[in-house]
N, C-alpha and C positions, 0 to 999 in steps of 0.2 A: 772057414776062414779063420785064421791066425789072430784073433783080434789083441793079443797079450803082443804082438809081435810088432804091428803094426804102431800099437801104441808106444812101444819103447823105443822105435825108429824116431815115431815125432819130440818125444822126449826128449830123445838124445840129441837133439839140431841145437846146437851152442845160441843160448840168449833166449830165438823164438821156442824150444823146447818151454820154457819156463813159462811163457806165455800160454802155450798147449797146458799144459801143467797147471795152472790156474783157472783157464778156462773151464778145464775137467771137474776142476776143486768146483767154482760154483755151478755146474751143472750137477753136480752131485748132490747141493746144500742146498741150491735155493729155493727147489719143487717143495719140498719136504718144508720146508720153515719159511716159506713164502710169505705167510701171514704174518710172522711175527716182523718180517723184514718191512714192508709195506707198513707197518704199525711205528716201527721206528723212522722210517720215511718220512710221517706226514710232519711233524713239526716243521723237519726239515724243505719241505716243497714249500709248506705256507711260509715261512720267511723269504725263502728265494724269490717266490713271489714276491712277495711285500721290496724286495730287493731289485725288482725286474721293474715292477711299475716307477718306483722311487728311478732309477736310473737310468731309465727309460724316459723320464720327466728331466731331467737333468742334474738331481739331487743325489748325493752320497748319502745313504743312510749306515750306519753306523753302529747304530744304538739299537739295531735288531734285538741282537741278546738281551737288553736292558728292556727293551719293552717286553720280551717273550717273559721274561722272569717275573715281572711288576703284575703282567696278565697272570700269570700260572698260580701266583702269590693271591693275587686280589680274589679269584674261582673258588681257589682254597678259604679263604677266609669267611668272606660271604656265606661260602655253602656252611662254615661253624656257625654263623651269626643266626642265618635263618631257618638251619635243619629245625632248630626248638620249634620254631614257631608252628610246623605242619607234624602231627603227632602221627606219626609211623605213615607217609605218605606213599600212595598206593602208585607205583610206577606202570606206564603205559604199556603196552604188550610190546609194544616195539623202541629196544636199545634200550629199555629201560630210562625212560626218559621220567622225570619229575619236577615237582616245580620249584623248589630248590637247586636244583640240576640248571634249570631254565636260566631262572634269578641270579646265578653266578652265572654262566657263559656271558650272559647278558654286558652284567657289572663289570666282567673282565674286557669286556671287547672295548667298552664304553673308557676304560680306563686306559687301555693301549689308543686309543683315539688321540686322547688330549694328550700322550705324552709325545707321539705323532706331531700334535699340534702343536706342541710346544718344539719339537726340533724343526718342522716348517719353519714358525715365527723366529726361530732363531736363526737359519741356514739363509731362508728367502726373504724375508722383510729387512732384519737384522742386518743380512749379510754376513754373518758369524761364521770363522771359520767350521765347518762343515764335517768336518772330519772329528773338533773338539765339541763340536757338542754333541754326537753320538758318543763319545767317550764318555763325557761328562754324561750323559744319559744312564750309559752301563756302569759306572761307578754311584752314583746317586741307586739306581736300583736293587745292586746288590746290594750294599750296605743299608737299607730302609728295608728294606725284606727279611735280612738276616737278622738284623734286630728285632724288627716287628714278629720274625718267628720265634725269636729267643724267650720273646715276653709271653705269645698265646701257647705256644706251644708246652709250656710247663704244666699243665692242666690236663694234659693230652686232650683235646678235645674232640667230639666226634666230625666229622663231616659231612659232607651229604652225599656219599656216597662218589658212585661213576659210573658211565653210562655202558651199556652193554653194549654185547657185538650180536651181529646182524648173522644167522643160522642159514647159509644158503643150501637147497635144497640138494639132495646126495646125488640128483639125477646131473644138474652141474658139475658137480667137483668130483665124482669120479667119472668123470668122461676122460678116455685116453688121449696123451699128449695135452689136452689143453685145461683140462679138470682139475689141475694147480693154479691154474691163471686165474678162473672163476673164483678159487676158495684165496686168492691173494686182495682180490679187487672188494668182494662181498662180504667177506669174514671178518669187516671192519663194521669201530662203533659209527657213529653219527659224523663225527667229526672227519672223519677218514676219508670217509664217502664223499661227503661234501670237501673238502680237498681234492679228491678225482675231479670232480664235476668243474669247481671253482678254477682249475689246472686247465678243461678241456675251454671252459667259456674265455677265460683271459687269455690263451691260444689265438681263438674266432676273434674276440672284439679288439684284440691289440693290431691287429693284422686286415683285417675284415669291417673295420668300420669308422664312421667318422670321429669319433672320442680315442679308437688307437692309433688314425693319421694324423690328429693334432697331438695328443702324447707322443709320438714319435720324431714330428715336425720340432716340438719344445723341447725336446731334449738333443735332436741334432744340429739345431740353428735357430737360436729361440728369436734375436732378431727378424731373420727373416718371416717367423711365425708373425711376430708382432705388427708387418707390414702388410699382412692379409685379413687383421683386424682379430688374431686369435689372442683370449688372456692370458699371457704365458704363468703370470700369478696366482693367479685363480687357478686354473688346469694344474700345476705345480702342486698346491695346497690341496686341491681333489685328489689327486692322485697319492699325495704323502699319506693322506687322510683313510684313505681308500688302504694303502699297504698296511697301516698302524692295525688295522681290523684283522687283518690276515695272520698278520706277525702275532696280535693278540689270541688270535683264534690255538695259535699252536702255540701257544703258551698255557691257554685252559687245557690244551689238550696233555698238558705234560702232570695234569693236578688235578682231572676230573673225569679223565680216559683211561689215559694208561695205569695210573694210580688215581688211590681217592686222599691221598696226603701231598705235604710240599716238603721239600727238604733244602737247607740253602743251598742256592747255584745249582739250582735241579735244570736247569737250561744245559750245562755241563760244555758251554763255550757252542752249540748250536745254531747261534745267530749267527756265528764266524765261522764256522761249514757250510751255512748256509748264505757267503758270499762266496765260496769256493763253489759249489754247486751252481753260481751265478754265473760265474766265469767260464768253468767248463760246458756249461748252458748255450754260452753266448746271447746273453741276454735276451732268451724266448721263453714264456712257460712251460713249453711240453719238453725241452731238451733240458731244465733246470730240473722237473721234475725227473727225467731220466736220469742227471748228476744225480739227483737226490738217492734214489731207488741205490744208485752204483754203490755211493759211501753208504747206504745205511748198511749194503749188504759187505760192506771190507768192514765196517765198525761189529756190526756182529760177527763176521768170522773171526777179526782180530780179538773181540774181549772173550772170545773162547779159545784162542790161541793157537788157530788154526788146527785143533786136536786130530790129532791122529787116529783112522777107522780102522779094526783089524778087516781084514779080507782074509775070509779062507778061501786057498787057491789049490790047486792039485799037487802042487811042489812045497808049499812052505809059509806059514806065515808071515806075511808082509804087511808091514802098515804102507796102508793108501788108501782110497777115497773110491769108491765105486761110483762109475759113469754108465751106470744101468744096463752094464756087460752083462750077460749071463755066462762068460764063459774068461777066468781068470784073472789076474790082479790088472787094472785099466789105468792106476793111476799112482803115480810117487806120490809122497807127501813133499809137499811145499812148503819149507823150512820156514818158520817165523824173522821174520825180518828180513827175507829176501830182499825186499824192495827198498830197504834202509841200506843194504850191503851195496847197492849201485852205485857207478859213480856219477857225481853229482849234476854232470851234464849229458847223463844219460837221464835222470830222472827229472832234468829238465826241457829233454825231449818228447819224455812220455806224457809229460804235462801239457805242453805247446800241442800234444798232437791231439790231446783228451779238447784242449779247448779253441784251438785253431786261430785263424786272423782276428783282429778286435773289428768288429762291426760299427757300426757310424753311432751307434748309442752309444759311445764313449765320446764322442769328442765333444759333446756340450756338458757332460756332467760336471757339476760343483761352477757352471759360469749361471750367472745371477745377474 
């Protein structure tokens, strides 16, 4: 079979070619670099979460990035304050865990709580515009961050390191067809994982129990919640409180996973893809975490610029992207910025179609 042939036919279909054509690109990338893509993922799920629950409750949250940064900031610093204190501390066989390691996730998570708490108190008690205090949030934390790093950072100081990843065993990951999926999910540190899991449980208990019928009930009609004797205040504040953790969570994870340093704005605007990932979600955990997985993997193909693979074929050197053909060139390359060259209401079709009807979790959000 012709498969050089067959693939230029689908190519060549005006529009959905390009489609074909992308889809190739990441079947070609994402086996291979699976890991790293799912690495860059998880910040991104734990906010969406943190975004799912908050909006799901009835609240705007905002200040994702602001808290993701304050967390990522505070891991960092901690792990300088107290690395001194444990003299060359002996890490666990497993992710390299220590307690230093410990003592920051901890401090960090503890610190995205209360600033959690503080956009609760201002959104729900308050009544505070909702939108301005997540701003107010993201501006107060970069600038306290970037300062505060300007000052420790002149010393260059050590840290406490970052936690390891998880060695799945060869009989998993190379098994054919699925032995990328296993080395994607497992090849992660601590934080990763617990992201997966965090992802599948908030799935079950939003949908599946009596704490995600009343979060669902308070954010779609919090009156009528109120006439069946639920706290819609209380459940609000749990559940803001409950996201700050998440959002914190992947913020350690941007200063004590991925790296063992902080850089200013190392967030890199991620709390705000990480409300596009909400959207295109439609506000459930497992289809945010699926948004998430998508951008991480268009942000990794885009900061390498879509690079061009040679293929030797039996006629001639062609740049394209091998799609596991054994037999000639399978794939064009995919011109950077294809997707910016659209016109504007077609890329607002593609949008609408990534993220479909708005579901009934919008219509109480930001009412108080």
């Amino acid at each position: 079979m012709d498969i050089t042939g067959i693939a230029n036919a689908l190519y060549g279909i005006p529009i959905l070619g390009l489609v074909f054509q992308l889809g190739g690109y990441l079947i070609a990338v994402i086996p291979p670099n699976s890991s790293n893509i799912m690495s860059q993922a998880t910040p991104l799920a734990l906010a969406a979460l943190c975004g799912v629950l908050c909006e799901r409750s009835g609240v705007v949250n905002i200040g994702i990035e602001g808290t993701m940064l304050a967390a990522a900031f505070t891991a960092w610093v901690v792990g300088v304050a107290i690395n001194p204190m444990f003299a060359s501390p002996h890490p666990f066989p497993l992710f390299g865990i220590t307690i230093p390691l410990l003592i920051a996730t901890a401090v960090a998570l503890g610190v995205a709580v209360l600033i959690s708490g503080l956009h609760a108190w201002l959104s729900i008690s308050l009544r505070a515009d909702q939108i301005i205090s997540g701003t107010i949030i993201n501006i107060a934390a970069f600038g306290v961050t970037g300062y505060l790093d300007q000052l420790i950072s002149k010393t260059s100081p050590a840290g406490a390191g970052e936690f390891a990843r998880f060695n799945p065993p060869h009989v998993l990951i190379d098994l054919p067809v699925v032995g990328w999926i296993f080395n994607m999910f497992l090849n992660q540190g601590p934080i990763s994982i617990t992201a997966i899991i965090v992802v599948v449980g908030a799935q079950i208990w939003l949908f599946r129990s009596r704490w995600g019928l009343r979060t669902r009930a308070v954010g779609e009609h919090p009156r009528a919640a109120e006439t069946v004797g639920i706290d819609v205040i209380r459940l609000r504040y749990r559940n803001v409180l409950v996201g700050g953790m998440f959002a914190g969570l992947g913020g350690a994870f941007l200063s004590i996973e991925a790296t063992d340093s902080f850089q200013i704005g190392m967030t890199n605007g991620r709390g705000f893809i990480a409300l596009a990932a909400i959207i295109m979600g439609r506000w459930t955990p497992l289809r945010a975490f699926g948004s998430a997985l998508l951008l991480a993997a268009e942000a990794w193909a885009r900061a390498r610029g879509f690079r061009e693979l040679k293929v030797e074929t039996q006629d001639t050197n062609v740049p394209a992207c091998r799609l596991y053909a054994r037999q000639g060139c399978t794939l064009r390359t995919v011109r950077r910025g294809a997707y910016a060259d659209l016109p504007h209401e077609t890329q607002l079709l593609w949008y609408r179609t990534l993220s479909g009807p708005k579901p009934a979790a919008e219509r109480a959000v930001g009412v108080v």
